[in-house]
TORGUDO-701146 format. One line per 10 residues: number of its first residue (from 1); for each residue x, y, z of N, C-alpha, C, CB. Coordinates in Angstrom, 3 decimals, decimal comma, always signed. Glycine has a CB too. Layout:
N
NUM) X/Y/Z/X/Y/Z/X/Y/Z/X/Y/Z | ...
//
This chain:
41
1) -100,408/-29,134/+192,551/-100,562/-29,233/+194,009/-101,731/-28,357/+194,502/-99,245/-28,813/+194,718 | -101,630/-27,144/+193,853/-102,922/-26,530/+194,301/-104,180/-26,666/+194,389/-103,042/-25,844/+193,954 | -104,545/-27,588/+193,058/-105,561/-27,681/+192,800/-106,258/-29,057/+193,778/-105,502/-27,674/+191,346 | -105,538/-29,975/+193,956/-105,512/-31,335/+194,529/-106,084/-30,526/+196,413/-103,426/-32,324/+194,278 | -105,460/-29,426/+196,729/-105,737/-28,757/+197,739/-106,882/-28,122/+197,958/-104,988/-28,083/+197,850 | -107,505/-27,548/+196,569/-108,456/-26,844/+196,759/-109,910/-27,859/+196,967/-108,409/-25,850/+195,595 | -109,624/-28,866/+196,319/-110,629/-30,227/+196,317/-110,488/-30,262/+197,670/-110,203/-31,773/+195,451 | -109,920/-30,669/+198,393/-109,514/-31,417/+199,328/-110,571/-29,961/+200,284/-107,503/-31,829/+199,459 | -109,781/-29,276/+200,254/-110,898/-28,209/+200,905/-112,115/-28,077/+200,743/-110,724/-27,106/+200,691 | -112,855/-28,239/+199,261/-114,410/-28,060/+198,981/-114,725/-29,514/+199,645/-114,954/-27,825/+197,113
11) -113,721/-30,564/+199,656/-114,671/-31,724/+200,160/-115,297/-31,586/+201,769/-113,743/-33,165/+200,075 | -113,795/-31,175/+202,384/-114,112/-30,563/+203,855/-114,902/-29,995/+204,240/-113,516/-29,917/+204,306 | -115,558/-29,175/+203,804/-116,318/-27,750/+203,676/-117,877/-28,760/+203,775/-115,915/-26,554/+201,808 | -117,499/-29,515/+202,696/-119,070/-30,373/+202,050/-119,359/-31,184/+203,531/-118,761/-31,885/+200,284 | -118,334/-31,860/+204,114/-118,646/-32,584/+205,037/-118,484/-32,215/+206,217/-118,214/-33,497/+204,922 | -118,408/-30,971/+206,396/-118,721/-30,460/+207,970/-119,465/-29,861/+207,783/-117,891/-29,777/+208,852 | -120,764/-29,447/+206,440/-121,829/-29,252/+206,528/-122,462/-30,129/+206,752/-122,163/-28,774/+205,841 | -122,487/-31,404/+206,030/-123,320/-32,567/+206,239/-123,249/-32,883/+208,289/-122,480/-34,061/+205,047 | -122,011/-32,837/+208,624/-121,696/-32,918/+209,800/-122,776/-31,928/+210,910/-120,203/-32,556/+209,737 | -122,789/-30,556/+210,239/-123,775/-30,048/+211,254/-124,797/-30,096/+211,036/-123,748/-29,003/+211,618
21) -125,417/-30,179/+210,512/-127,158/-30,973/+209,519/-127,769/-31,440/+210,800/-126,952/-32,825/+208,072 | -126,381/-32,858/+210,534/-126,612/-34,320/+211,534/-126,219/-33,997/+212,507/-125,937/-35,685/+211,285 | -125,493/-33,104/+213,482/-125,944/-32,667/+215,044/-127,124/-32,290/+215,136/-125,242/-31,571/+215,680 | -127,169/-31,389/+214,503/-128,443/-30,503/+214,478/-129,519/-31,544/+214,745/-128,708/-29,650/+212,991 | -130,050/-32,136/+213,728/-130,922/-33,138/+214,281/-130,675/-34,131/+215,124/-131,377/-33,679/+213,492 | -129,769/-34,760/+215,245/-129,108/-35,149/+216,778/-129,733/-34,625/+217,883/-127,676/-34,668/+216,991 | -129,675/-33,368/+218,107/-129,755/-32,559/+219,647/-130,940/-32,046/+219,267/-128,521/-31,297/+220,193 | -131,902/-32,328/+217,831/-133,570/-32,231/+218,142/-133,556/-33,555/+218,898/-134,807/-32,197/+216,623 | -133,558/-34,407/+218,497/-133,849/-35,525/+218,885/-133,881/-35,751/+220,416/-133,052/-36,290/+218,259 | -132,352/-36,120/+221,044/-132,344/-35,663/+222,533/-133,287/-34,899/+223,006/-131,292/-34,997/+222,869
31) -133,712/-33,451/+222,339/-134,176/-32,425/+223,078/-135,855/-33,224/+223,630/-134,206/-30,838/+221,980 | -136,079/-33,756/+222,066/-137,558/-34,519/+222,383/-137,402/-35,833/+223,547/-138,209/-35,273/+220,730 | -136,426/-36,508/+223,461/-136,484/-37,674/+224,894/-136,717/-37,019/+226,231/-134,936/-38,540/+225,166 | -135,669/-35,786/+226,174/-135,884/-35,328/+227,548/-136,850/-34,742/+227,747/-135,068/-34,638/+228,036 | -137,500/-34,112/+227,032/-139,075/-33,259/+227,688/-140,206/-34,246/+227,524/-139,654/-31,656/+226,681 | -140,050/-35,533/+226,666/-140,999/-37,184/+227,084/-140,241/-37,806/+228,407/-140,827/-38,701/+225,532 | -139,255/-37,420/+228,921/-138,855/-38,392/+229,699/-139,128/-37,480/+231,135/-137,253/-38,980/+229,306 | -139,442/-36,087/+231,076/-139,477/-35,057/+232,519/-140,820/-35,506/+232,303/-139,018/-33,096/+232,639 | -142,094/-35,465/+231,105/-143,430/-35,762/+230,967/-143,777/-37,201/+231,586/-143,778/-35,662/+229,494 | -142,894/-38,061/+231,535/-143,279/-39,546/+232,773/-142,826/-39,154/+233,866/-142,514/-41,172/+232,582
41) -142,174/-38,770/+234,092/-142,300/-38,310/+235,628/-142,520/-37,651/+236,213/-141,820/-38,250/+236,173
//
């Protein structure tokens, strides 16, 4: 049982890194629309 747990945890771990990666560049992204989108107007 433990071990089946501890996986289960390194996978978690793996994918809420991948998870903040991909905000991260997410909210570059946004950041660039909005300072092109204040620059048209």
């Amino acid at each position: 049982m433990t071990n089946t747990n501890k996986t289960n945890d390194n996978k978690l771990e793996v994918g809420m890194g991948h998870l903040s990666v991909y905000s991260q560049q997410v909210f570059k992204g946004y950041e660039e629309l909005v300072k092109q989108s204040q620059e048209q107007l």
